[in-house]
PAMI-621519 format. One line per field, with one value per residue (C-alpha): z, y, x; residue in three letters. Coordinates in steps of 0.05 Angstrom, whole numbers, always signed. Each point is the difference from the previous one (the first is absolute). Layout:
N
Z = c(Z;...)
Y = c(Y;...)
X = c(X;...)
resn = c(ALA;...)
! end
This chain:
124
Z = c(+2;-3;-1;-72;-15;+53;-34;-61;+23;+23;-67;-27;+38;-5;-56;-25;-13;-32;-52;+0;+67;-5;+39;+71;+62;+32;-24;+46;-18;-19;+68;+27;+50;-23;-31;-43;-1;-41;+10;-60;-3;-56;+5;-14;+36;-27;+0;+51;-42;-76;+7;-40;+17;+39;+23;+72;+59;+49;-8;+66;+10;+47;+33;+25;+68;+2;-20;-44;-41;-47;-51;-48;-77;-23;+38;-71;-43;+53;-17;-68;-25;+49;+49;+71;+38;+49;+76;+15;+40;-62;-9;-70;+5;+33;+34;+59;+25;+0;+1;-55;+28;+67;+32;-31;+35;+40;-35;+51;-21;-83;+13;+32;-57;-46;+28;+30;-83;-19;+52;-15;-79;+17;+17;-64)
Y = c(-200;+61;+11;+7;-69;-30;+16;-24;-60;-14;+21;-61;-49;+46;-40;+68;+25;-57;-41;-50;-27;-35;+31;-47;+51;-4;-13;-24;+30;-46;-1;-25;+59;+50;+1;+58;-2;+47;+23;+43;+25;+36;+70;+37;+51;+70;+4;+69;+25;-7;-29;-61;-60;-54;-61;-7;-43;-19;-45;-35;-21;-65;-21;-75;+33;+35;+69;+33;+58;+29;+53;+30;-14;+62;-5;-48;+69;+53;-52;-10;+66;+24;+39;+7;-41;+43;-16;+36;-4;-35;-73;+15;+35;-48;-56;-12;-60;+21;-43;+19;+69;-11;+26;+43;-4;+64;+16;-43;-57;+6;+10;-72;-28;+24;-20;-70;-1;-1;-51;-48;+7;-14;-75;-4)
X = c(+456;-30;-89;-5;+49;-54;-59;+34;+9;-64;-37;+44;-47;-54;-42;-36;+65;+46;-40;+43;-21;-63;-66;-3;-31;+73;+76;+55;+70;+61;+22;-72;+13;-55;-65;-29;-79;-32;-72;-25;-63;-53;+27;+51;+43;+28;+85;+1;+58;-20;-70;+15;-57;+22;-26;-35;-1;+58;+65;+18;+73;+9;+63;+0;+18;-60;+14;-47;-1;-66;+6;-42;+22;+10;+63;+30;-18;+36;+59;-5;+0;+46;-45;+23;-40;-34;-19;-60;-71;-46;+4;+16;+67;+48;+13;-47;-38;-68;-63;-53;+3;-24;+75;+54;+71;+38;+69;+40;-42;+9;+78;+5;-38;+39;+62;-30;-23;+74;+16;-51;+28;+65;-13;-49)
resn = c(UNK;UNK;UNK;UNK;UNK;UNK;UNK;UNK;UNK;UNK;UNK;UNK;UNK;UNK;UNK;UNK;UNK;UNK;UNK;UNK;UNK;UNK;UNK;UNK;UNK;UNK;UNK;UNK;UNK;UNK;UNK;UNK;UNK;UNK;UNK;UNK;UNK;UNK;UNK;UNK;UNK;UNK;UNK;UNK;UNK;UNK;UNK;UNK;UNK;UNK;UNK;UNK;UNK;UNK;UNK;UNK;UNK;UNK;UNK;UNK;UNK;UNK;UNK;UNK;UNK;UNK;UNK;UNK;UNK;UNK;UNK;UNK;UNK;UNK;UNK;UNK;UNK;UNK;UNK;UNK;UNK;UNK;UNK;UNK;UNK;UNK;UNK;UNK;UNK;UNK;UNK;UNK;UNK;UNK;UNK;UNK;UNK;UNK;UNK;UNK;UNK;UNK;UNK;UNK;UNK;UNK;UNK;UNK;UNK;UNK;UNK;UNK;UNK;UNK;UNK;UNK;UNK;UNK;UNK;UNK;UNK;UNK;UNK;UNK)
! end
């Protein structure tokens, strides 16, 4: 599976992004193996590529063993439109687990998440 298939997958039991899952604060996959959270807040982010608005906050991806994963949801447009998703510094342009801002990740750091992302979405 590669990052973008990942992402994919988790913006099917991402509520903001498939309506046909009704609004509850957290959904479970099929295999009860991980949990998608999303946390969106009043704002709005800026797409670094094309400036297209998207939506703000944080999506946190829960594995039953404990492995966690947050990203910011601009990450679903990257995908969608069929920008590369970048791996840089700001919390805004890839996948890092930050915490509202107070702690942005070195490079070694983002590359696990990534690839610990596309783990944890494999048992989904």
């Amino acid at each position: 599976m590669t990052l973008e298939e990942a992402i994919m997958k988790v913006a099917q039991l991402d509520p903001y992004q498939n309506v046909n899952i009704p609004f509850t604060p957290y959904i479970t996959s099929p295999s009860g193996k991980v949990t998608v959270e999303p946390q969106m807040t009043r704002g709005f982010a800026f797409c670094s590529i094309c400036n297209m608005v998207t939506g703000d906050g944080s999506i946190t991806v829960r594995h039953i063993d404990g492995r966690t994963v947050e990203f910011h949801p601009v990450l679903y447009h990257y995908v969608k439109v069929g920008h590369p998703v970048p791996v840089a510094a700001n919390r805004f342009d890839g996948v890092v687990s930050w915490k509202y801002g107070r702690r942005i990740l070195g490079e070694e750091e983002k590359l696990n998440n990534i690839t610990l992302l596309v783990d944890i979405m494999s048992d989904a």
